[in-house]
Structure formats: structure tokens, C-alpha cells
C-alpha positions in Angstrom: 14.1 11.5 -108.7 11.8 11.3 -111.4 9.6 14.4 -110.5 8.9 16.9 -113.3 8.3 20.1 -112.5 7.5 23.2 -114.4 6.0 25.0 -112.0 8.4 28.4 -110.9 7.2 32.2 -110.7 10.6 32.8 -112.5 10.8 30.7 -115.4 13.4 30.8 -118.8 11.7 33.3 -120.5 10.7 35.5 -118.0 14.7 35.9 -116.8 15.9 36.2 -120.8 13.4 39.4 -121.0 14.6 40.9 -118.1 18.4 40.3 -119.2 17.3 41.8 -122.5 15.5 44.9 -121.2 18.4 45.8 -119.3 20.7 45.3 -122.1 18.6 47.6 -124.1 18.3 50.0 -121.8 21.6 50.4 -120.5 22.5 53.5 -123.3 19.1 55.5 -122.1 19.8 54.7 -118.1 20.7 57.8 -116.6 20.3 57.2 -112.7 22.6 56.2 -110.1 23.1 52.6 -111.4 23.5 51.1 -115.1 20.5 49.4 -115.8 22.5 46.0 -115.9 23.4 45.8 -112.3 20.1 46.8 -111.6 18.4 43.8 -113.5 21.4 41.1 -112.6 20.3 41.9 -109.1 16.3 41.2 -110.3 17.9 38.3 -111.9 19.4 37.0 -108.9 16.6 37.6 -106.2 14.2 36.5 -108.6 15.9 33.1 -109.7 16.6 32.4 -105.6 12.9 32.5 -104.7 11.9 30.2 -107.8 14.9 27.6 -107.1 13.5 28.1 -103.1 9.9 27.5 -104.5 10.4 24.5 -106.8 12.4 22.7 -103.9 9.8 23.1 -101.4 7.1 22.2 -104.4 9.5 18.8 -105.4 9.4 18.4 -101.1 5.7 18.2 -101.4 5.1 15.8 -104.6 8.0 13.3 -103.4 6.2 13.8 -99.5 3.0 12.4 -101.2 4.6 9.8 -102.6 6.1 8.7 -99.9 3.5 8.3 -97.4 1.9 6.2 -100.5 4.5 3.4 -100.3 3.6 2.8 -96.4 
């Protein structure tokens, strides 16, 4: 498509810290859940809304473009 795009609330390094926190935490968790699930579920609901924001973002550049060619 030719649209770059590094727009995203929930970028790389943003999901590697959260992977690493609960990794690191995980021997000093002491509550209902390990501190992995908790943060794999972070990790999923997190990386959903970014891949849902970057397609409505890549909607609105190609959109533009589009109504350019007319």
C-alpha cells in the first residue's frame, strides 16, 4: 500500500517492557493471579486497540489519497 505508519499508543517497546515487568515480577506476585497472565492480558488488549487504531489511521491517509486521484 505504500503508507507508513508509526503512529500506535502501543508500540515495540512499550509491549517488551510490559512482558519484562511481568517476568520480573512474577517471583514477588503474591495475589490471585501470576503476574504473567496478568500482563499477557495487558498485552493482548493493549496490542488490539493499537492494530484497531493504525487501521482506522491507514483508512484515513489512503481515504485522502483517494479522493486526490478524482
Amino acid at each position: 500500500m505504500g503508507v507508513e505508519l508509526r503512529e500506535g499508543l502501543f508500540s515495540r517497546a512499550p509491549r517488551v517492557l510490559v512482558l519484562s515487568a511481568g517476568l520480573i515480577l512474577e517471583p514477588y506476585w503474591d495475589v490471585w493471579e501470576s503476574s504473567v497472565h496478568i500482563m499477557l492480558w495487558v498485552l493482548a488488549i493493549m496490542s488490539t486497540f493499537t492494530a484497531a487504531q493504525r487501521l482506522v489511521l491507514v483508512w484515513m491517509k489512503t481515504r485522502g489519497e483517494a479522493r486526490n486521484e478524482k
